[in-house]
C-alpha angles and dihedrals in degrees: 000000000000130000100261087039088055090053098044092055087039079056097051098048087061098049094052089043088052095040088053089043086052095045094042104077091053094052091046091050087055110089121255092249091060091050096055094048083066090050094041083054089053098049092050083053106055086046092060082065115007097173089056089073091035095049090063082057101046135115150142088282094045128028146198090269091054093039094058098037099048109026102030117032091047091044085054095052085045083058092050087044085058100041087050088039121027101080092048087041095053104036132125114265119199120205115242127215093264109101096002109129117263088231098062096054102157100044121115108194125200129179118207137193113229123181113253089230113246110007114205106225113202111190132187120229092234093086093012091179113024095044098056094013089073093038083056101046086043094053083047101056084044089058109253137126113239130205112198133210114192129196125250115288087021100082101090087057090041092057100044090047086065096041085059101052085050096059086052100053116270106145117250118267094027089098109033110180116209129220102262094246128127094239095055085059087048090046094047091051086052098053136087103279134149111210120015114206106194127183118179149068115359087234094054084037102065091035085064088050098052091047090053093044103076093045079046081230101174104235133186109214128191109175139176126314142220100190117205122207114203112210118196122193097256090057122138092241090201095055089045084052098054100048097044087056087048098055082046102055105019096115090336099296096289093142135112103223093046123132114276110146114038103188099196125184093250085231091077097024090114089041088057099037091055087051103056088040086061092044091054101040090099089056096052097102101048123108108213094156093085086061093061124093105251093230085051089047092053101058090046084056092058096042087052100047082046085057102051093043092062099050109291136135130195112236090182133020114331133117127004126218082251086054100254121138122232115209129244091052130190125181117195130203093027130172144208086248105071125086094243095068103058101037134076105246095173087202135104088277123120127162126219107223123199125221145159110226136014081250092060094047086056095050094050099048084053086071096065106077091211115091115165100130139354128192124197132196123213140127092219113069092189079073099040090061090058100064090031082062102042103039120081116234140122096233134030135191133197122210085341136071133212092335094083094062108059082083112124094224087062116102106199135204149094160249133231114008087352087073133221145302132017148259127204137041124038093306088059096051086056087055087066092052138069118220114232117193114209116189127189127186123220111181136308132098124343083182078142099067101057120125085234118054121220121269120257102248091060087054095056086051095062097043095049084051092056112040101011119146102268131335102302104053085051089049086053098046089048084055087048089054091058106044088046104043092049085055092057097045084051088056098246125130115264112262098025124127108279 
């Protein structure tokens, strides 16, 4: 892009980011209820056609079917989540006196949610409208204003969503969509916003971040996966099969949650092996490589001849004797020390791994520093619960994979190289909010604000009431408190002769 191209999308950003910070107040200021009124509209109307919105998302990798199955139809069920939980999620809660410290009698405490102001939405071209659509929906309901910057690819369904809104009712400035271009995601960093919500690469990703930290700018950030399955000998192999072809060819694997390490007991690895053969055999003429980004294929290349270097053979696709890689791809007998299982490939590619006992598979799934979600196959959920327990992840599914998230109720992100912070559910609307603490007092002692503090050993008393060893040292210190506190309402020295 050259120079006067740069600063006109540079311009543009910061139009868009002044007219949402214009329009936001307004909107805030609108109740919950209201807001919600716009989102529940929008919902009905997407119903009425839903392959007018799809078709916006829609391509050779993922087509109309997926699109409605797993973008709209889940985004749809976010917006009715909102419209049953979002008043309840962002009202007001006052403290009661339980738990309230006997020394501050008098205060009434309440925590409120704010909008942050103009949230920067992010979004990857994987899931171009579920992924940001609900964390734009989400930022709306809160009472901010949102930019977004969509990926390549993910600009036309990104338009139309916001067209949308606007028949509906939403008031001009509040969703301001981006050009797709790299520039306008470097320029909205830049600008004056006051949440970021990225969803992406770990390497974008923490360029983002580093970009936000010295302006203290609050992000969410979920970024990439490298999913581990666990597989434990009582395992229904067909089940495990199934889904693994699922995460492989449901839209191409783009997705972040897909199937990438399959820790198997080694007792059942062939039996495996020959399942998910079976379940692939449909896809073996397809030619999904020319799909894939070349930069992308090329690192899949190296992860694979690293692979194979260190031991491994393809059971399904793979590498060609000319070098060349065949999609869907399985590697069999895999270990913790090649590069593919510990790094996010983001490609049809998923490696079957070995092991002798639940507690080595969980050893070994340590080593990789991603942990966005985890599945694990077993017949006994005593020992489900086990791994469920002992492996770090921000999701995990039993006897399933991917599906079960798409939930509402679901709120959805990671740890490590996964990132931080979540979307979705009720957890990821208060994301889009900051809490203010308003405290009132109505009545009881300002003790504090004399000129003269209160002696320590009055001090001591109180806190001895209040956290002493067993009833009896609280009962003293309250005694304390009194005799104290009288002298010092009489004018003598703590601690002189009544």
């Amino acid at each position: 892009m050259s120079k006067p191209e740069g600063q006109g999308v540079q311009r543009d950003v910061q139009l868009g980011v002044n007219r949402a910070r214009d329009a936001q107040p307004a909107w805030a200021a609108v109740s919950v209820a209201n807001r919600l009124e716009c989102i529940r509209a929008f919902r009905r109307r997407v119903a009425e056609n839903p392959a007018g919105l799809a078709g916006a998302a829609t391509s050779a990798a993922h087509p109309l079917c997926e699109v409605l199955l797993g973008e709209v139809l889940p985004l749809l069920e976010a917006c009715r989540f909102l419209e049953r939980s979002a008043e309840r999620v962002l009202r007001a809660t006052r403290l009661g006196r339980r738990g309230r410290p006997m020394w501050l009698g008098g205060v009434r405490t309440e925590l409120r949610r704010e909008a942050f102001g103009v949230v920067a939405v992010i979004s990857p071209s994987n899931y171009p409208l579920f992924l940001a659509g609900v964390q734009v929906v989400q930022a709306l309901v809160a009472g901010n204003a949102v930019v977004w910057k969509p990926a390549p690819g993910g600009g036309a369904v990104a338009r139309q969503f916001a067209a949308l809104l606007q028949t509906v009712g939403l008031p001009d400035g509040l969703l301001c969509v981006l050009p797709e271009v790299l520039e306008a995601g470097r320029a909205l960093v830049e600008a004056s916003v006051d949440k970021v919500v990225f969803t992406g690469g770990f390497a974008n990703g923490t360029r983002v971040l580093a970009a936000l930290a010295s302006r203290a700018i609050p992000a969410v950030a979920e970024l990439s996966g490298c999913d581990a399955v666990f597989v434990l000998a009582d395992a229904d192999l067909s089940l495990v099969a199934k889904a693994l072809r699922f995460g492989l060819t449901f839209n191409r694997s783009r997705t972040c949650m897909a199937p990438r390490r399959v820790f198997v007991q080694r007792t059942v690895a062939g039996a495996l092996e020959a399942e998910l053969s079976r379940e692939l055999s449909a896809f073996a003429s397809l030619n999904w490589a020319s799909e894939v980004p070349e930069a992308q294929l090329l690192t899949v290349v190296e992860f694979l001849e690293d692979a194979r270097r260190k031991g491994a053979r393809f059971a399904f696709g793979g590498l060609n004797t000319a070098g060349e890689v065949r999609f869907p791809c399985v590697v069999a007998d895999a270990s913790s020390e090649m590069k593919l299982v510990h790094e996010d490939a983001f490609a049809p590619v998923l490696s079957l791994i070995p092991v002798d006992s639940p507690e080595a598979a969980l050893e070994a799934a340590a080593r990789c520093e991603y942990a966005l979600a985890a599945s694990v196959f077993t017949r006994n959920l005593h020992a489900a619960n086990v791994i469920v327990s002992s492996t770090r992840a921000g999701l995990v599914s039993v006897n399933d994979l991917i599906f079960p998230s798409a939930d509402p109720r679901v709120p959805f992100g990671g740890t490590g190289r996964s990132g931080y912070g979540v979307t979705r559910g009720a957890e990821g609307l208060l994301e889009l909010t900051r809490i203010k603490v308003v405290q009132e007092r109505r009545g009881g002692s300002v003790q504090h604000l004399e000129a003269v503090m209160p002696e320590p050993e009055l001090i001591s008393a109180l806190i001895r009431a209040t956290h002493g060893n067993g009833w009896r040292s609280r009962l003293a210190g309250v005694f304390s408190v009194i005799r104290l506190g009288a002298q010092m309402r009489k004018g003598k020295t703590v601690g002189e002769p009544a």
